[in-house]
C-alpha positions as CSV (number, residue, x, y, z in Angstrom):
1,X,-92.5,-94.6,29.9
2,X,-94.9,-91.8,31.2
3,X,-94.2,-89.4,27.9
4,X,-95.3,-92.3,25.4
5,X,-98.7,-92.9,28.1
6,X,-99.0,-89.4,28.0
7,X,-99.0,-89.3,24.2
8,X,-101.1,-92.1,23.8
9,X,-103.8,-90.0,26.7
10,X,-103.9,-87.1,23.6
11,X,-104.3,-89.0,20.8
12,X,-107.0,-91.5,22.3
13,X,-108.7,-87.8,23.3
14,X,-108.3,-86.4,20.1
15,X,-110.6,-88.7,18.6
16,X,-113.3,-88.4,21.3
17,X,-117.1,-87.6,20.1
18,X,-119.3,-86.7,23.3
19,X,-122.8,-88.0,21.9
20,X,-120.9,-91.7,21.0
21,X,-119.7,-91.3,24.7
22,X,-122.9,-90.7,26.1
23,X,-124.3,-93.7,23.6
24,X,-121.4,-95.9,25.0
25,X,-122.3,-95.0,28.3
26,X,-125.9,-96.1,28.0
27,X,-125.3,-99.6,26.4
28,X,-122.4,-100.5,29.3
29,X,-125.1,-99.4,32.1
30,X,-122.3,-96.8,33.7
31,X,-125.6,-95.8,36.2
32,X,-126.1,-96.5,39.5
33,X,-126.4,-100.0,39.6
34,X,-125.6,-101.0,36.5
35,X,-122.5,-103.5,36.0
36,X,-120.5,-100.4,34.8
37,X,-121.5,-97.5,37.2
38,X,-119.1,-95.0,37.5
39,X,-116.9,-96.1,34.4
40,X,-116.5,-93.1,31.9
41,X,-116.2,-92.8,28.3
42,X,-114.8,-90.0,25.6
43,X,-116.8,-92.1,22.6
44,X,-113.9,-93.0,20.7
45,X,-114.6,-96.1,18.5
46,X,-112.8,-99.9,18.0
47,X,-111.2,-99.4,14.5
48,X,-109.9,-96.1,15.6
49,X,-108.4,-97.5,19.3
50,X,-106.7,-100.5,17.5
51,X,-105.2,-98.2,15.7
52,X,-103.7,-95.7,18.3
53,X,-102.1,-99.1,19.7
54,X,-100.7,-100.4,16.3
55,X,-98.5,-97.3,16.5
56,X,-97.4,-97.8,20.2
57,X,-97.4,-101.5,20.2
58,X,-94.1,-101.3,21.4
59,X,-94.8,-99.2,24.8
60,X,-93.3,-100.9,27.4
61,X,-94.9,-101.8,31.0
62,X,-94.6,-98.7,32.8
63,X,-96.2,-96.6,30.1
64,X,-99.2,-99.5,30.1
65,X,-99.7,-99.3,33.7
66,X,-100.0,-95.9,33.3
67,X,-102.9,-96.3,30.6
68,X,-104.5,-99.1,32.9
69,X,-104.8,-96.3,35.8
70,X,-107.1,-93.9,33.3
71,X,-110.9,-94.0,34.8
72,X,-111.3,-93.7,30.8
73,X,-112.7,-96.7,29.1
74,X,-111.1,-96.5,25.7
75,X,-107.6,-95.7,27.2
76,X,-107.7,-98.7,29.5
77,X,-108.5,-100.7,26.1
78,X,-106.0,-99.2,24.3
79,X,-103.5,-100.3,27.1
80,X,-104.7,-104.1,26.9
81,X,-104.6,-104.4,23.4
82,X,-100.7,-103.2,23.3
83,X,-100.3,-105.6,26.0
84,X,-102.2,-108.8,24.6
85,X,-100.0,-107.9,21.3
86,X,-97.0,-107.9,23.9
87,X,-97.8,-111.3,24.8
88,X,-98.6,-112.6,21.2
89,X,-95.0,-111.4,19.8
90,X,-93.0,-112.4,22.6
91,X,-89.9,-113.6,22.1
92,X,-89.8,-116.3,24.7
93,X,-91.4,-117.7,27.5
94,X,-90.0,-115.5,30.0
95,X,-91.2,-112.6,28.4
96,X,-95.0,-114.4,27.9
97,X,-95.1,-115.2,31.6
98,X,-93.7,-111.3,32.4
99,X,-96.7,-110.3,30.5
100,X,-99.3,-112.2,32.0
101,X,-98.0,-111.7,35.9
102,X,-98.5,-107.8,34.8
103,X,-101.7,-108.5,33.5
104,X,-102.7,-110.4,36.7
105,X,-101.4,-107.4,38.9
106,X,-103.3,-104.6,37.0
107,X,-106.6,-107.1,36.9
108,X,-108.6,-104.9,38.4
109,X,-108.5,-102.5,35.7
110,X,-109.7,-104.9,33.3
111,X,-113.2,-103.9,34.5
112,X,-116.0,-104.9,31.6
113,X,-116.9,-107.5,29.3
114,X,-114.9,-105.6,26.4
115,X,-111.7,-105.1,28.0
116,X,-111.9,-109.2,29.8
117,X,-112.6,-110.2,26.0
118,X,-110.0,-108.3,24.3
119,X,-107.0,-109.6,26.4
120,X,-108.3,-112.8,28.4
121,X,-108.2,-115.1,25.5
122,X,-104.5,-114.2,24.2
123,X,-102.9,-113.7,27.4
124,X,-104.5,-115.9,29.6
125,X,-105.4,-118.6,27.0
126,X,-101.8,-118.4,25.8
127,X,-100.7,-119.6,28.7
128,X,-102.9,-122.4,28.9
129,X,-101.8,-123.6,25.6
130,X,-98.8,-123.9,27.2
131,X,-99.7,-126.0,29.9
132,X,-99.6,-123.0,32.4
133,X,-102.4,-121.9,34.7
134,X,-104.8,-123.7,34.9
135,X,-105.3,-124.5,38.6
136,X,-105.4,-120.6,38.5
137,X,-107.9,-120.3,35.9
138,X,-110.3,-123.2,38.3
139,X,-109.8,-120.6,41.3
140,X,-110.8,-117.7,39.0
141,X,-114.2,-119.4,37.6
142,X,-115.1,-120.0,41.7
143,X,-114.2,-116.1,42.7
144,X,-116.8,-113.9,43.7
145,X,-115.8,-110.9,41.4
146,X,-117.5,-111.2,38.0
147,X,-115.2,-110.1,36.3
148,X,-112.7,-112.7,37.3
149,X,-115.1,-115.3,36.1
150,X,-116.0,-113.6,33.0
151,X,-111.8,-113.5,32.4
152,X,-111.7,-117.1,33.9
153,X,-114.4,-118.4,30.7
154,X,-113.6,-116.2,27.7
155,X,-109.6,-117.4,28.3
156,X,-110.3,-120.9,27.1
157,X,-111.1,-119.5,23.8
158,X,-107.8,-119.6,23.0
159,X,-106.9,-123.2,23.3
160,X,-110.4,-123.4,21.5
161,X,-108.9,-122.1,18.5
162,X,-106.0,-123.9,18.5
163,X,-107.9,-127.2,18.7
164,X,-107.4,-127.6,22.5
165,X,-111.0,-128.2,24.0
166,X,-110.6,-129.3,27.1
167,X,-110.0,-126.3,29.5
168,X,-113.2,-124.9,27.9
169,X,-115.6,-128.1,29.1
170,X,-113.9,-128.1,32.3
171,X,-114.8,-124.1,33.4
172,X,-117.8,-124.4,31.3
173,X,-118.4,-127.4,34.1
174,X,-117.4,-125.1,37.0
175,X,-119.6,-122.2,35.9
176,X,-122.8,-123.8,34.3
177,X,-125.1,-122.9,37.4
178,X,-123.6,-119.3,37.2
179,X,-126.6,-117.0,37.7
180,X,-124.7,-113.6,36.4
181,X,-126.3,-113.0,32.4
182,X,-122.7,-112.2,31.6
183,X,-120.9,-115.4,32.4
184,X,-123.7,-117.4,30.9
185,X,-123.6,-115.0,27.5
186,X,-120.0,-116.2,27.8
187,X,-120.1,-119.8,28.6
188,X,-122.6,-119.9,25.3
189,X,-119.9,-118.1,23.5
190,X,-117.1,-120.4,24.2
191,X,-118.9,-123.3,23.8
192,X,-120.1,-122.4,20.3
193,X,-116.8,-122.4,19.2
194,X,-116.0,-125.8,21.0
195,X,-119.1,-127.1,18.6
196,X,-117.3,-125.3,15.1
197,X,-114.4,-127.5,15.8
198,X,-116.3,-130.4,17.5
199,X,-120.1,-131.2,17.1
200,X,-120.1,-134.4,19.5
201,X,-118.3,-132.4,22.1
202,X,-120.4,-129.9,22.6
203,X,-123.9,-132.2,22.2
204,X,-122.3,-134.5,25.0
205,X,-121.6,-130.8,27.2
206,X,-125.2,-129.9,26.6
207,X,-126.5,-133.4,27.7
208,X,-124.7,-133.7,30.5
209,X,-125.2,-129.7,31.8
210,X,-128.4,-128.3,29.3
211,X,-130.8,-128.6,32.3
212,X,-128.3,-126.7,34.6
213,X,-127.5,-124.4,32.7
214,X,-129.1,-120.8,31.4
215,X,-131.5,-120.3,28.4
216,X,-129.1,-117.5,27.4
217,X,-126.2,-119.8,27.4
218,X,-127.9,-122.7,25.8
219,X,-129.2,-120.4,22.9
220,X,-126.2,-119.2,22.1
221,X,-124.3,-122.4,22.5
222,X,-126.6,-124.0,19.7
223,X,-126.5,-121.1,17.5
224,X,-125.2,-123.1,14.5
225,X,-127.0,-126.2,15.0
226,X,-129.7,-126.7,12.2
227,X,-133.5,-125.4,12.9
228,X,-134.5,-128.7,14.1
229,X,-131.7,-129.8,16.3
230,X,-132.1,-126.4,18.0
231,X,-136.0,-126.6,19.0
232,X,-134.8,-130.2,19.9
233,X,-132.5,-129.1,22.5
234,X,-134.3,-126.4,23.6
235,X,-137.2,-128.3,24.9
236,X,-135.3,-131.3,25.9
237,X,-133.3,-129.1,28.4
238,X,-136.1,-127.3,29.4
239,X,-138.2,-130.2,30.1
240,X,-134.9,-131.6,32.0
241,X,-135.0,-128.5,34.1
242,X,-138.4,-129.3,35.5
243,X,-138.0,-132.2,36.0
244,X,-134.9,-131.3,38.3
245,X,-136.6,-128.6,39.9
246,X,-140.3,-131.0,40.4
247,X,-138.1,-133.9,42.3
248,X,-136.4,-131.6,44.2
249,X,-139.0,-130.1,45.7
């Protein structure tokens, strides 16, 4: 309801600090040309916006749409996490899929690496895990909007957690040649965790894609591999690379 979006407006300003929104502003590049120009921020911090949403967690979908439609940052991610904790205490399927359909309407509010990691892996990865989606999560890694893609790759950490590897390797397939720093930061993200939960997986990925894909996303991926077995794969792919790039010219 508009009164409880209103409410939620006030308190989120309440907390604002104008030199942490200027700080905020700097690190997600809201300049011209930057990947968040024209975004604005009041400088209100994570602890204190999970908070405001605890205490609203039951707002329903008008009152979210509502939030989505602030050009402020930390309202729009107050919005998404009442809405992936929506989709995480559902009740039943037809609620879940309610849930997502509204999160796939109002997608173009969900505008920055932040708000795509807070809600893409619960709400999107949720319906994954249960067997939804996915032919619409293959479409999403292709689109053109980076922030689709960005939502398409971070949403396959949720069957990642639950054990479910699969629809990680497969986008991580569609998107290792992705030139954008920010789907190759998340590809390395994801496919770290695929390597917690399964080492051979992820060396097997790398073997297969390493030369293909980014440094960024290779560094990452390896983070927890021992000393050795990093340097290891970090020349191998590179040398791979040349060698790609040598025969193919």
């Amino acid at each position: 309801m508009a009164d409880e979006a209103t409410e939620i407006t006030e308190e989120v300003e309440a907390e604002a600090d104008p030199d942490f929104a200027r700080e905020l502003s700097r690190f997600f590049q809201t300049g011209p040309g930057g990947y968040g120009e024209g975004d604005r921020f009041l400088g209100v911090r994570a602890g204190q916006l999970e908070a405001i949403a605890r205490r609203h967690r039951g707002a329903d979908l008008g009152a979210i749409a509502s939030l989505l439609a602030s050009p402020f940052h930390e309202i729009r991610m107050v919005a998404l996490r009442i809405l992936r904790d929506r989709y995480r205490s559902a009740g039943s399927d037809r609620e879940r899929m309610e849930t997502y359909r509204f999160y796939e309407e109002h997608s173009d509010r969900v505008d920055s690496w932040d708000l795509v990691d807070i809600s893409a892996p619960w709400i999107i990865g949720g319906e994954l895990l249960a067997g939804r989606r996915m032919e619409a999560v293959r479409r999403q890694a292709r689109a053109r909007d980076l922030w689709t893609r960005r939502r398409a790759v971070v949403a396959t950490l949720g069957p990642v957690r639950q054990g479910e590897l699969e629809p990680a390797l497969e986008v991580g397939q569609l998107v290792v040649e992705d030139h954008d720093d920010l789907i190759q930061k998340g590809l390395g993200w994801v496919l770290r965790e695929v390597g917690k939960r399964d080492r051979p997986a992820l060396d097997r990925f790398l073997t297969r894609n390493g030369a293909r894909m980014g440094r960024t996303a290779v560094r990452y991926a390896i983070e927890l591999h021992p000393e050795a077995e990093r340097q290891r794969i970090l020349i191998e792919t590179r040398a791979d690379r040349a060698n790609q790039m040598s025969s193919g010219s």
